[in-house]
PyMOL Python script that loads the backbone (N, CA, C, O; Angstrom):
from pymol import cmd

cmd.read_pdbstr("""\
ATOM      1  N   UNK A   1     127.094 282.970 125.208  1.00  0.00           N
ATOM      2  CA  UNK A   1     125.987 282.077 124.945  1.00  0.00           C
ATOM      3  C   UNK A   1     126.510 280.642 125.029  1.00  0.00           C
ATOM      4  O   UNK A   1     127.564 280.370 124.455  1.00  0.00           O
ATOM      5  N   UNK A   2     125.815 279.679 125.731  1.00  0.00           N
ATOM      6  CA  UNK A   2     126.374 278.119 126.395  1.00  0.00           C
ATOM      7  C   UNK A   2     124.929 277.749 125.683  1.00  0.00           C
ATOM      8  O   UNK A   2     123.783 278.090 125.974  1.00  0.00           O
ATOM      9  N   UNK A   3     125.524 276.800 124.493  1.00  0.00           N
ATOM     10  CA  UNK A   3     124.169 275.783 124.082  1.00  0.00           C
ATOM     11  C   UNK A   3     125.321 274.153 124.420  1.00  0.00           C
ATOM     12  O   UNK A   3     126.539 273.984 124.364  1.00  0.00           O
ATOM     13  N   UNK A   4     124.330 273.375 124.710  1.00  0.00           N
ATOM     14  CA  UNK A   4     124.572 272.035 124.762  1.00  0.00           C
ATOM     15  C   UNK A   4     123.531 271.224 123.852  1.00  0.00           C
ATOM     16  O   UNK A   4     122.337 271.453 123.655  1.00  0.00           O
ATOM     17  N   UNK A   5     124.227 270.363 123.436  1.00  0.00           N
ATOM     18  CA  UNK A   5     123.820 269.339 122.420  1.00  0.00           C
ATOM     19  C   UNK A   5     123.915 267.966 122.544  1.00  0.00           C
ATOM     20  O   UNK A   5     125.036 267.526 122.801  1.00  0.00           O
ATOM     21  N   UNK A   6     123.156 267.319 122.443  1.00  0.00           N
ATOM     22  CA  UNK A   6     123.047 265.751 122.662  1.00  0.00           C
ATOM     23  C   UNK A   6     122.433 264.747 121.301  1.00  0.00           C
ATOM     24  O   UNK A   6     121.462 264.999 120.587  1.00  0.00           O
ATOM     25  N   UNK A   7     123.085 263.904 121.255  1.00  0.00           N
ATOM     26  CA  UNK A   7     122.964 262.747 120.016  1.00  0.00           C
ATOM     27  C   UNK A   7     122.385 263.457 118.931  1.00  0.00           C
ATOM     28  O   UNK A   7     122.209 264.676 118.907  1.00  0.00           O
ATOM     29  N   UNK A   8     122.061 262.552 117.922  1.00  0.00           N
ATOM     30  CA  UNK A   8     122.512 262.549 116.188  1.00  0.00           C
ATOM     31  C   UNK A   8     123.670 262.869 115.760  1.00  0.00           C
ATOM     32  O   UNK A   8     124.291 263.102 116.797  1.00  0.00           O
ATOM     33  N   UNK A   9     124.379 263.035 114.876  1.00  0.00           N
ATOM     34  CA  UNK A   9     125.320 263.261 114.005  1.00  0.00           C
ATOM     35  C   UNK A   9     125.658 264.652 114.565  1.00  0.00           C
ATOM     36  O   UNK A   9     125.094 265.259 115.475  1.00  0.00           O
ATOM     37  N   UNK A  10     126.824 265.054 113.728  1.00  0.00           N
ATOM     38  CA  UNK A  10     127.682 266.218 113.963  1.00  0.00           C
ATOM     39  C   UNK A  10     127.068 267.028 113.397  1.00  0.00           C
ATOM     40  O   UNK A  10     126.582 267.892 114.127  1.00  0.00           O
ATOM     41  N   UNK A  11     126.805 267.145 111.934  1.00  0.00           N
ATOM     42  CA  UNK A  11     125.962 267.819 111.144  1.00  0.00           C
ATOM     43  C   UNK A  11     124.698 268.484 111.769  1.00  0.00           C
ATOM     44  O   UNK A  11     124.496 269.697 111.829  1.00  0.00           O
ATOM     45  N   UNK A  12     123.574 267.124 112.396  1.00  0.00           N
ATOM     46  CA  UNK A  12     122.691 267.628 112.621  1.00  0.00           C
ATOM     47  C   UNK A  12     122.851 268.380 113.783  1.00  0.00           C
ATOM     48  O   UNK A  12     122.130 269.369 113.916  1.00  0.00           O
ATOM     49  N   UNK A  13     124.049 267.964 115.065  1.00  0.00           N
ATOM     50  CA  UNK A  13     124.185 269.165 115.944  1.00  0.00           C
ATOM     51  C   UNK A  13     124.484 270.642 115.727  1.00  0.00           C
ATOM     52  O   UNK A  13     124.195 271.592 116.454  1.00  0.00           O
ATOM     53  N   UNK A  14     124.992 270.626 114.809  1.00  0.00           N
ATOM     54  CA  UNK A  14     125.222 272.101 114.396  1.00  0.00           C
ATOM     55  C   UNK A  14     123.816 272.664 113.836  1.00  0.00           C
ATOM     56  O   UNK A  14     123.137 273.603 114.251  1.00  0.00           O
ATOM     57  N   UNK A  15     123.633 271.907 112.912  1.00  0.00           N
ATOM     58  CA  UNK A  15     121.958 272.618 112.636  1.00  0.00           C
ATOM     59  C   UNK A  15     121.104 273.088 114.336  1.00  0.00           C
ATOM     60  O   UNK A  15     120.648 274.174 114.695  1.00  0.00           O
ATOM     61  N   UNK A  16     121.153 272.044 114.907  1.00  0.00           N
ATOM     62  CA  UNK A  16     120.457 272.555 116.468  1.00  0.00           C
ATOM     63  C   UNK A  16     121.094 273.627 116.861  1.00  0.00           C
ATOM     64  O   UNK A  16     120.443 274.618 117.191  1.00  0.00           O
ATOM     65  N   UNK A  17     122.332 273.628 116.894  1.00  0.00           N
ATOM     66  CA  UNK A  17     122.686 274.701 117.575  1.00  0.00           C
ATOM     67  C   UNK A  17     122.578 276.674 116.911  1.00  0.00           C
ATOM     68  O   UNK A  17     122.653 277.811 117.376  1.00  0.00           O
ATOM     69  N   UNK A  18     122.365 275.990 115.603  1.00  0.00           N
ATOM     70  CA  UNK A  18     122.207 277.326 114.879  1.00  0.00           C
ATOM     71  C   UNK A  18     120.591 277.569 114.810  1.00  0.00           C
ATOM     72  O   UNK A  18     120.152 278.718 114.753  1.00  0.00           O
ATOM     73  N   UNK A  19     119.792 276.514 114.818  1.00  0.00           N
ATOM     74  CA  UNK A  19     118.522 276.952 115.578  1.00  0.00           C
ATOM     75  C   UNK A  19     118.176 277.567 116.999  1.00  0.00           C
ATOM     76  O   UNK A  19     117.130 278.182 117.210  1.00  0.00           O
ATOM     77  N   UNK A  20     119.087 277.357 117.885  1.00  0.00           N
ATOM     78  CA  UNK A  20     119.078 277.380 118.985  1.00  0.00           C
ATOM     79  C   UNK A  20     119.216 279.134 119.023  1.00  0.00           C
ATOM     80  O   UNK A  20     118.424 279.936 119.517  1.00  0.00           O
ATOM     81  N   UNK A  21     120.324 279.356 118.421  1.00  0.00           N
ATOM     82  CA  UNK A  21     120.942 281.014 118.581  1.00  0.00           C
ATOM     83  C   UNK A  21     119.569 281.274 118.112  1.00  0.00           C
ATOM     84  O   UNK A  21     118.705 281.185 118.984  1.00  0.00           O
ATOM     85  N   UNK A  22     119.095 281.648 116.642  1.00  0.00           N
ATOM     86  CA  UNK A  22     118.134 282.104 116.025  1.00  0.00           C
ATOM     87  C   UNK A  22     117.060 282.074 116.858  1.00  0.00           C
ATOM     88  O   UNK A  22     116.334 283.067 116.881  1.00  0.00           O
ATOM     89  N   UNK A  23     116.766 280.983 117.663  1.00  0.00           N
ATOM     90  CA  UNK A  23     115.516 281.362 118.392  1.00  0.00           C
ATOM     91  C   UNK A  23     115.675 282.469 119.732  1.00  0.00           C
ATOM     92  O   UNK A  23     114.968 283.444 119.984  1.00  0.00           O
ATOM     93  N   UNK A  24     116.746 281.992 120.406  1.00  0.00           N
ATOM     94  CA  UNK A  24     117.353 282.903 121.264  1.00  0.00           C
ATOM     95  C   UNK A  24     117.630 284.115 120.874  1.00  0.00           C
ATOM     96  O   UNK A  24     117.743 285.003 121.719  1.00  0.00           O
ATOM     97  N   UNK A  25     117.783 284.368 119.572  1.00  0.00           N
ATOM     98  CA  UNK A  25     117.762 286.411 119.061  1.00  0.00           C
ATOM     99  C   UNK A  25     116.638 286.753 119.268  1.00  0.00           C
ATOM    100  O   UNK A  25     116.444 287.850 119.791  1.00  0.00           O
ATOM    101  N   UNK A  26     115.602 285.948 118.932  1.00  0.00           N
ATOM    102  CA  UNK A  26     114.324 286.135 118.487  1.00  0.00           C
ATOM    103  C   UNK A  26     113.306 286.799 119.943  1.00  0.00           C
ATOM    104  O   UNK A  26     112.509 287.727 120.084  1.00  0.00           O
ATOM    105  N   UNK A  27     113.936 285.621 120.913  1.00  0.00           N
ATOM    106  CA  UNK A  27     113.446 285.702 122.133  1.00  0.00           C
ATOM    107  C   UNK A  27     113.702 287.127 122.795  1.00  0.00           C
ATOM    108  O   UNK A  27     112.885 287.789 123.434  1.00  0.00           O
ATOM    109  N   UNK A  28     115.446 287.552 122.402  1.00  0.00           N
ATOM    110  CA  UNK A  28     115.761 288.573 123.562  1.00  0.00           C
ATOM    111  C   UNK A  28     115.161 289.734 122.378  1.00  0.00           C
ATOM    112  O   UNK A  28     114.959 290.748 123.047  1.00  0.00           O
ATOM    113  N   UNK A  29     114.837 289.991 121.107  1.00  0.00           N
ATOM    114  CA  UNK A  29     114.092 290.810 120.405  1.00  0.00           C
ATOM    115  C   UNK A  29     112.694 290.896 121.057  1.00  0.00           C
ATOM    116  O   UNK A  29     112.393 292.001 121.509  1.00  0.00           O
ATOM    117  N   UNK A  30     111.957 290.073 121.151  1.00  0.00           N
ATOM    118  CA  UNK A  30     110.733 289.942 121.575  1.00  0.00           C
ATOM    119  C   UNK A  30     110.994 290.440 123.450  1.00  0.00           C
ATOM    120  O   UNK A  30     110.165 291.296 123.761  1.00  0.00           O
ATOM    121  N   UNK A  31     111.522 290.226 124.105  1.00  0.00           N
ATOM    122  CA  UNK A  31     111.351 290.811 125.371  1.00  0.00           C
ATOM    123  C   UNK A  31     112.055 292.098 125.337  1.00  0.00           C
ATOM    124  O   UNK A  31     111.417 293.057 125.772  1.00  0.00           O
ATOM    125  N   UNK A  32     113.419 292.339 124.843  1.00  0.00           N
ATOM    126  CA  UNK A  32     114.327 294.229 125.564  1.00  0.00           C
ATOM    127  C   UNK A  32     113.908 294.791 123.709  1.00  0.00           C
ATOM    128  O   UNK A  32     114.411 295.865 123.377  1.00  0.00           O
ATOM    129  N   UNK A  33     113.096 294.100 122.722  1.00  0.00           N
ATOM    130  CA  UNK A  33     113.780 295.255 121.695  1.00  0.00           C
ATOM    131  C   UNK A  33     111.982 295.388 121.454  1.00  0.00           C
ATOM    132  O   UNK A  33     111.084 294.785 122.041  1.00  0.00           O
ATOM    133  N   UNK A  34     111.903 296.485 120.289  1.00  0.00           N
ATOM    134  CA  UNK A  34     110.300 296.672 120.122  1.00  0.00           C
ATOM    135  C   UNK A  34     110.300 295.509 119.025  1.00  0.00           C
ATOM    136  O   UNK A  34     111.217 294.942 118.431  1.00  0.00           O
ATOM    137  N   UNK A  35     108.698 295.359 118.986  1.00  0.00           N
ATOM    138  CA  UNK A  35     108.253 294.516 118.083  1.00  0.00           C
ATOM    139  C   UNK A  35     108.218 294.409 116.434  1.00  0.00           C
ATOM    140  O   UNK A  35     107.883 293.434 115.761  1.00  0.00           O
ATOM    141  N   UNK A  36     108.627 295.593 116.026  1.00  0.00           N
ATOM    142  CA  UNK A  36     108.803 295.954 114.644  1.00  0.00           C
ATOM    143  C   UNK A  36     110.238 295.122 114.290  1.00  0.00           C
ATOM    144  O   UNK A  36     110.267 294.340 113.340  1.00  0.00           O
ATOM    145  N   UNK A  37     111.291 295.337 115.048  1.00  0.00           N
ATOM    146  CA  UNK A  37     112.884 295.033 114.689  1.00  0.00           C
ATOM    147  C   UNK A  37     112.673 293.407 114.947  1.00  0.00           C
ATOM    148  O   UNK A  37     113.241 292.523 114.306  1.00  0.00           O
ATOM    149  N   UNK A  38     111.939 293.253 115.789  1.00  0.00           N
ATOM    150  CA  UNK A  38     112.022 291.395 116.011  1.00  0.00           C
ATOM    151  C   UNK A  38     111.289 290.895 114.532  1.00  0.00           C
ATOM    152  O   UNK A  38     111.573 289.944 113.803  1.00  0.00           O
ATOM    153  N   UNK A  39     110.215 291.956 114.410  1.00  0.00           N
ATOM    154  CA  UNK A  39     109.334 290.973 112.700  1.00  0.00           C
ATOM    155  C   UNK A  39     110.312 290.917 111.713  1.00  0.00           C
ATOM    156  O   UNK A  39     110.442 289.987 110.916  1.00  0.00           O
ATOM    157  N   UNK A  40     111.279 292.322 111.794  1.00  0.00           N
ATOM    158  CA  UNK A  40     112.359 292.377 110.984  1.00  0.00           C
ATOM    159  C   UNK A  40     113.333 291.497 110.415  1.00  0.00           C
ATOM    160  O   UNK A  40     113.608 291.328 109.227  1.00  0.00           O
ATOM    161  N   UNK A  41     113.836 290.939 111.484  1.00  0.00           N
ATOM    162  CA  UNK A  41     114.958 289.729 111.981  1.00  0.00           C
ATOM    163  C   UNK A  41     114.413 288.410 112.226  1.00  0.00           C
ATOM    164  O   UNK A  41     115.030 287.376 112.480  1.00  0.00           O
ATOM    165  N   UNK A  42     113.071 288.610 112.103  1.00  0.00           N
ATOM    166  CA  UNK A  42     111.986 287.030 111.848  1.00  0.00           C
ATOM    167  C   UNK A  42     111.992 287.079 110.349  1.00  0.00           C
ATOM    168  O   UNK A  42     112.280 285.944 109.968  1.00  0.00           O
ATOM    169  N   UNK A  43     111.792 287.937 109.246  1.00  0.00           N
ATOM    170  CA  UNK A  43     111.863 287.596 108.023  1.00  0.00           C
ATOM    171  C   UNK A  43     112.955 287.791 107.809  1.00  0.00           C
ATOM    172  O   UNK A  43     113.079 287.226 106.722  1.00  0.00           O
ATOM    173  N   UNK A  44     114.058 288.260 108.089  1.00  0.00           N
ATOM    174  CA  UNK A  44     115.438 287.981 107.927  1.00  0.00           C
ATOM    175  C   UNK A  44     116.139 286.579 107.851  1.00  0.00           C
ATOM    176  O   UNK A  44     117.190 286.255 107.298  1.00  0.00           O
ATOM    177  N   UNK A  45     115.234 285.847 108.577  1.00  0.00           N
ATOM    178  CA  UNK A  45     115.627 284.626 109.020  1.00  0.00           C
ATOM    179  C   UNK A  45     115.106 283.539 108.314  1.00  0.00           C
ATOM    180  O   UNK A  45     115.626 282.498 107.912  1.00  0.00           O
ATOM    181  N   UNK A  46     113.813 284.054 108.235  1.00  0.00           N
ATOM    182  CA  UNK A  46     113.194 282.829 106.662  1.00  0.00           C
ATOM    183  C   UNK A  46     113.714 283.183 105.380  1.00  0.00           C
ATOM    184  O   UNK A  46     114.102 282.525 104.415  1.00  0.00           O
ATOM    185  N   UNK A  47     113.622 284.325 105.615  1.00  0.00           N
ATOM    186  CA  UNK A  47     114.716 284.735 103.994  1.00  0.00           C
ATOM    187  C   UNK A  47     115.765 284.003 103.566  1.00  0.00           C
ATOM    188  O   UNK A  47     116.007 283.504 102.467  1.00  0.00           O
ATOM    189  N   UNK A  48     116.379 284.009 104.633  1.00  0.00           N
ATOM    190  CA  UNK A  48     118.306 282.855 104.760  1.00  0.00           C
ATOM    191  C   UNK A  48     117.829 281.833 104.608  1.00  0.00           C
ATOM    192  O   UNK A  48     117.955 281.248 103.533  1.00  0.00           O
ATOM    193  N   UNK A  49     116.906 281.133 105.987  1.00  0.00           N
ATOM    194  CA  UNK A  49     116.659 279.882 105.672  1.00  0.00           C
ATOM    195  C   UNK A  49     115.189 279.983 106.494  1.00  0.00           C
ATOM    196  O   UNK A  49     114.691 280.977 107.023  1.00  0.00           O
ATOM    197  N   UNK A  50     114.840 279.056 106.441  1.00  0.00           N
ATOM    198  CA  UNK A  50     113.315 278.504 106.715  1.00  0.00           C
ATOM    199  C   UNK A  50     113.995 277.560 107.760  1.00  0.00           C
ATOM    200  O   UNK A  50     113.208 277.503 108.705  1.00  0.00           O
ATOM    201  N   UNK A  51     115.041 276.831 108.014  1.00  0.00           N
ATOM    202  CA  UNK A  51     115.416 275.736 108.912  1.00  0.00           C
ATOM    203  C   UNK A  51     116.123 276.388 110.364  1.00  0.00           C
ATOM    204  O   UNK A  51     116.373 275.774 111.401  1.00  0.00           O
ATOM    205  N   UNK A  52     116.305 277.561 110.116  1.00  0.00           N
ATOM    206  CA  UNK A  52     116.803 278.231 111.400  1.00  0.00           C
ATOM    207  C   UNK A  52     115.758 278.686 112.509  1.00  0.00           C
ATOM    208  O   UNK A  52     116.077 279.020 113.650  1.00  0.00           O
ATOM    209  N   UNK A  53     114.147 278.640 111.885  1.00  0.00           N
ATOM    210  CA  UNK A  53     113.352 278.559 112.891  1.00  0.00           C
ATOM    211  C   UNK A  53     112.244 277.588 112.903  1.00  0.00           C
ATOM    212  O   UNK A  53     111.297 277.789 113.664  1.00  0.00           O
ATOM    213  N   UNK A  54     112.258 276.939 112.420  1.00  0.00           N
ATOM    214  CA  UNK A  54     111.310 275.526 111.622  1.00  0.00           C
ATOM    215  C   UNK A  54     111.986 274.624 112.000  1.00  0.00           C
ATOM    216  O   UNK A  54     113.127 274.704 111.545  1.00  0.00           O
ATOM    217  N   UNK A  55     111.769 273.529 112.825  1.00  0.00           N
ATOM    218  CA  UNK A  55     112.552 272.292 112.674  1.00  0.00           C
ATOM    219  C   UNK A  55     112.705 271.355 111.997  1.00  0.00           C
ATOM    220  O   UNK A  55     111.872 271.821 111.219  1.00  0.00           O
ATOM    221  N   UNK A  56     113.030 270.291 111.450  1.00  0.00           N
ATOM    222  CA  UNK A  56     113.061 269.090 110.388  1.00  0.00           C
ATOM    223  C   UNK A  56     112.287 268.203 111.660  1.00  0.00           C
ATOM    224  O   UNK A  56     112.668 267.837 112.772  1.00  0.00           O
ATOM    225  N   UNK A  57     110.712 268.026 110.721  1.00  0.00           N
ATOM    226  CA  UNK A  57     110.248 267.085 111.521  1.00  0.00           C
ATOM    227  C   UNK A  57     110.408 265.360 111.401  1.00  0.00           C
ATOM    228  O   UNK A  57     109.939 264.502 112.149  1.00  0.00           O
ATOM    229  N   UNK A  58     111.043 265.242 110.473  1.00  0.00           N
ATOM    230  CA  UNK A  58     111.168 263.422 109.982  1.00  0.00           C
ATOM    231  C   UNK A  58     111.812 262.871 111.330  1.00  0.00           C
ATOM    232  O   UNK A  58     112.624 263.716 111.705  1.00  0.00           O
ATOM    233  N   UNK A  59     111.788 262.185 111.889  1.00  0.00           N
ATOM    234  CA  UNK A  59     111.871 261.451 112.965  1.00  0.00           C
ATOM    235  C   UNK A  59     111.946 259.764 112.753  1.00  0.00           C
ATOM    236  O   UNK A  59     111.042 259.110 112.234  1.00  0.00           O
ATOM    237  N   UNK A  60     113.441 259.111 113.359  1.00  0.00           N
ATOM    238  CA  UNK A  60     113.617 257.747 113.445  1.00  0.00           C
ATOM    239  C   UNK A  60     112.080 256.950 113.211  1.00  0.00           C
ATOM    240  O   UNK A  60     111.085 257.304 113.844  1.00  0.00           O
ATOM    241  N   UNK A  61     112.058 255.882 112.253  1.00  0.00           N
ATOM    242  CA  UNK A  61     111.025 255.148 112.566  1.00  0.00           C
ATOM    243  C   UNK A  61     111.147 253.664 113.240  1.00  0.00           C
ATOM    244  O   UNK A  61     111.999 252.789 113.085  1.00  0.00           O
ATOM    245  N   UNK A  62     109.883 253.719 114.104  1.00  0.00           N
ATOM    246  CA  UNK A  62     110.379 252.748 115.209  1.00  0.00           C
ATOM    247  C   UNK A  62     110.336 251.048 114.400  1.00  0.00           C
ATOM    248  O   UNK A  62     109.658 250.919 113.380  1.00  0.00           O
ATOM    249  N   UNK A  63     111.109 249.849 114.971  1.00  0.00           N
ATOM    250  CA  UNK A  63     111.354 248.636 114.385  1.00  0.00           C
ATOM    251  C   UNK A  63     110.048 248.452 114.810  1.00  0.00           C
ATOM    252  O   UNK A  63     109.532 248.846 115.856  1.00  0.00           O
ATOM    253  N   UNK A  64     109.290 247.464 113.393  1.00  0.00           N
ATOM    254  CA  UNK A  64     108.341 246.369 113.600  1.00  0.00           C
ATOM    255  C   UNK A  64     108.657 245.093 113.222  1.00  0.00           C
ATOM    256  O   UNK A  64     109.419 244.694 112.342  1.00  0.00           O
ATOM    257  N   UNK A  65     107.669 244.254 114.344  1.00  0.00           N
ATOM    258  CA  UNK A  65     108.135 243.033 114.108  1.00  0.00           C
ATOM    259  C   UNK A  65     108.082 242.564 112.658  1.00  0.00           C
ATOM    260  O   UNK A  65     107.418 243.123 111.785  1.00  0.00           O
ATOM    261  N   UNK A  66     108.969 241.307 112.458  1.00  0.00           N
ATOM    262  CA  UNK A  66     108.781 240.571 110.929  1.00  0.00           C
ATOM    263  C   UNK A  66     109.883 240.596 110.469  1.00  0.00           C
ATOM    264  O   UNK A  66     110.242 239.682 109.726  1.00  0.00           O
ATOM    265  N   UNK A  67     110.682 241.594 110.765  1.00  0.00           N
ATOM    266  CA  UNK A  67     112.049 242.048 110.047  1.00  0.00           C
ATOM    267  C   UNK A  67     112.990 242.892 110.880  1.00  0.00           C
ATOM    268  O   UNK A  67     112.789 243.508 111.926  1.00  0.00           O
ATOM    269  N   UNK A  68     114.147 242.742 110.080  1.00  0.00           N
ATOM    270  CA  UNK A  68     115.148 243.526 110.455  1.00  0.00           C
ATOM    271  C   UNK A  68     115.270 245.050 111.072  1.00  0.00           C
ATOM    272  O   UNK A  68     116.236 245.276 111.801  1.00  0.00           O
ATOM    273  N   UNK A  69     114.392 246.027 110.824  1.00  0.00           N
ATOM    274  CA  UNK A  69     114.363 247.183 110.536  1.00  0.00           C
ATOM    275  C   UNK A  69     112.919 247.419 110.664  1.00  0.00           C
ATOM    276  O   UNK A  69     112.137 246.533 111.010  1.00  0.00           O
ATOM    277  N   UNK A  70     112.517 248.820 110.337  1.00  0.00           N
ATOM    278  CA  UNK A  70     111.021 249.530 110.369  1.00  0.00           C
ATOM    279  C   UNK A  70     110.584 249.039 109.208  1.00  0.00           C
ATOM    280  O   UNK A  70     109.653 248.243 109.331  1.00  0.00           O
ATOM    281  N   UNK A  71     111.004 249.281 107.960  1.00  0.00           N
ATOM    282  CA  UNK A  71     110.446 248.187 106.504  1.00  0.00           C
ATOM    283  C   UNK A  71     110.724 246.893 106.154  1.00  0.00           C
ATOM    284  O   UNK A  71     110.098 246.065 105.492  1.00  0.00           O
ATOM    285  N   UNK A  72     112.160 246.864 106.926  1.00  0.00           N
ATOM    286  CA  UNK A  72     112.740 245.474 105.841  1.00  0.00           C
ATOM    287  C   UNK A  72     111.926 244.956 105.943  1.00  0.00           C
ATOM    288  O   UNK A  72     110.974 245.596 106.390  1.00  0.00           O
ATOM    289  N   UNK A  73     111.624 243.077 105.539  1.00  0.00           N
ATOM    290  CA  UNK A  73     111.193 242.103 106.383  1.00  0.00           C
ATOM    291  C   UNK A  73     112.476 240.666 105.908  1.00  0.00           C
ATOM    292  O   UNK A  73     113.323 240.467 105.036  1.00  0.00           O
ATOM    293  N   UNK A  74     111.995 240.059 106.940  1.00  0.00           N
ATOM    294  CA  UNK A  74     112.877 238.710 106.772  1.00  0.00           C
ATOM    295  C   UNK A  74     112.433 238.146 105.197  1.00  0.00           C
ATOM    296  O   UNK A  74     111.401 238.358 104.561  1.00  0.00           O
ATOM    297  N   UNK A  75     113.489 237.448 104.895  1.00  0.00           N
ATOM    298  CA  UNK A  75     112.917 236.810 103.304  1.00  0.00           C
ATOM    299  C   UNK A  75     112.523 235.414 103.219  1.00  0.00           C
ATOM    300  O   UNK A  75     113.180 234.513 103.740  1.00  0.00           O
ATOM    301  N   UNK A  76     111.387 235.223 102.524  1.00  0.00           N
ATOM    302  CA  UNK A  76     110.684 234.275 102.887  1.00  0.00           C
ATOM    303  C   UNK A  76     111.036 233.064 102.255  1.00  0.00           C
ATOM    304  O   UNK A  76     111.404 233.280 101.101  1.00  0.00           O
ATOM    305  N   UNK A  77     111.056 232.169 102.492  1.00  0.00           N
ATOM    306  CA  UNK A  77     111.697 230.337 102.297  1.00  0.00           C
ATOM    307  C   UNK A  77     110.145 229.599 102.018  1.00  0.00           C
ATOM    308  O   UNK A  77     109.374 229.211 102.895  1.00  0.00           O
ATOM    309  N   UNK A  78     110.005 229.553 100.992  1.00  0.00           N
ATOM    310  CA  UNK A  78     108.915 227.867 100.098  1.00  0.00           C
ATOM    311  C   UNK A  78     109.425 227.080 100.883  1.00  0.00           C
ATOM    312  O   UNK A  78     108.862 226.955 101.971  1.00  0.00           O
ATOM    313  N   UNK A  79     110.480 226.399 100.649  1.00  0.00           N
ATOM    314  CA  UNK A  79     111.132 224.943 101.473  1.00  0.00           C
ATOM    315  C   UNK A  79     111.715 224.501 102.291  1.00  0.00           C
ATOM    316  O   UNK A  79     111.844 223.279 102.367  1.00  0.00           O
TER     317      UNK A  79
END
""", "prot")
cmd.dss("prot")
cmd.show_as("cartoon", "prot")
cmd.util.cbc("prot")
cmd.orient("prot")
């Protein structure tokens, strides 16, 4: 099995990649195995974790103007 991984952190690549397998069992269950052993190894899998077939949806938030960052803002000067 060849997974490739691209940007975020180290951490979060490994999480991808251990999503990656899990979905890929799931897949070759669902096409060569019957459908009972795949539901099997689908609650097997939320059982362990919920993140091995669920993704983390929080996502970078994009910069707006005003400030530094998506919240900061510049600090404001009276004089």
């Amino acid at each position: 099995m060849r997974i490739r991984v691209r940007g975020g952190g180290s951490s979060n690549q490994i999480f991808a990649i251990r999503q990656a397998m899990a979905k890929a069992l799931l897949a070759y269950y669902q096409k060569f195995e019957d459908e009972q052993s795949k539901r099997e190894l689908k609650d097997l899998f939320l059982q362990y974790d919920r993140n091995l077939l669920v993704s983390d949806y929080r996502r970078c938030e994009p910069k707006k103007f005003g400030g530094k960052g998506a919240r900061s803002r510049f600090q404001k000067s009276y004089r």
